[in-house]
C-alpha positions, 0 to 999 in steps of 0.5 A: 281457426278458433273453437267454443268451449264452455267457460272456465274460471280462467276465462271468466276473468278475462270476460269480466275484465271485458265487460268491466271495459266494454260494457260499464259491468259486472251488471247489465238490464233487460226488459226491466232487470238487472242481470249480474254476468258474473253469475251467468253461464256462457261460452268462448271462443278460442284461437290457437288454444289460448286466445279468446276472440268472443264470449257469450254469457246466458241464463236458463229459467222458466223454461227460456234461455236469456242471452244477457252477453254476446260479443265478438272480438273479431268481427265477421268470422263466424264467431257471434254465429258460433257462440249463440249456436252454442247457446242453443244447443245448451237451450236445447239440452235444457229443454227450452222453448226459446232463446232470447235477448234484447239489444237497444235501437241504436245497435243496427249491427246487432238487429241485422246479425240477430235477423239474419242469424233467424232470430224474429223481433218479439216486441219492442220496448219503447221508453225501456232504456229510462227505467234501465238507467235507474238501475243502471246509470252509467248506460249512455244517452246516447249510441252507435252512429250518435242514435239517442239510446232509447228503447230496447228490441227484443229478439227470440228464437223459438227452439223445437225439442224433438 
C-alpha cells in the first residue's frame, strides 16, 4: 500500500535524480515553454514510508494548474490516479478552473490514462515538438513503439469550485 504526501527535500532529490535519468531533466517543454521541475510543487507516492513509487511536479498560474511531471514507478496500481487526485485537489484549494497538461503523440499509454482518468483532449499542437527541440534538443525523433515524436496533445480537466 502506498500514501501521497507532498514532497520534501528528501524527495526532491530523488525525484531530480529521476528526472535527470528518465526524462534528459531538470528541464521539460510545454506548448512552447520551458518549465525547470526543480522549482514546481508536487507530490509522492510512498510505499512502507520510505519507498517512493510515483511523483508528480505542478505549477499554479493565472488561475490554472499545469501538470508538468507525472510518472509512476509501478504501473497499474493506482498510483498515477492517486498523484493527480492530489493535484486537483491542490488546484481546487487554489481556486483553480482547470488542470492541464500535455503529453506528446506518441504516448498512447498516457492519452488512454488521461482519458480515462476524465480529463478531454483540449486541442492538438501539431508540429510543436520542432519549436520543443530548439529549447530542448535532447528530446528524441523518435518514441514509444518507434512513433516519430512530433506533436504535442493537450489534455484538460475543467475543476468545479463550489
Amino acid at each position: 500500500m502506498f500514501k501521497t504526501e507532498t514532497n520534501n527535500d528528501t524527495h526532491k532529490n530523488f525525484i531530480n535524480k529521476t528526472i535527470a535519468a528518465n526524462w534528459a531533466g531538470p528541464f521539460v517543454v510545454s506548448k512552447g515553454k520551458l518549465h525547470d521541475t526543480r522549482t514546481n510543487c508536487g507530490f509522492v507516492a510512498i510505499e512502507d514510508g520510505i519507498v517512493v513509487v510515483g511523483y508528480i511536479l505542478y505549477y499554479i498560474a493565472d488561475n490554472e494548474c499545469e501538470i508538468t511531471v507525472v510518472e509512476s514507478l509501478r504501473e497499474r496500481q493506482g498510483i498515477g490516479s492517486a498523484l493527480i487526485n492530489a493535484v486537483i485537489e491542490a488546484a481546487k484549494e487554489a481556486g483553480c478552473s482547470r488542470a492541464w497538461l500535455i503529453t506528446t503523440n506518441d504516448n498512447i499509454h498516457a492519452i488512454r490514462f488521461y482519458q480515462r482518468f476524465g480529463f478531454t483532449l483540449r486541442a492538438v499542437h501539431i508540429g510543436s515538438m520542432d519549436v520543443a527541440r530548439k529549447l530542448k534538443p535532447q528530446i528524441p525523433l523518435t518514441g514509444n513503439d518507434g512513433i516519430p515524436i512530433a506533436h504535442e496533445f493537450e489534455f484538460e480537466k475543467i475543476i468545479i469550485n463550489l
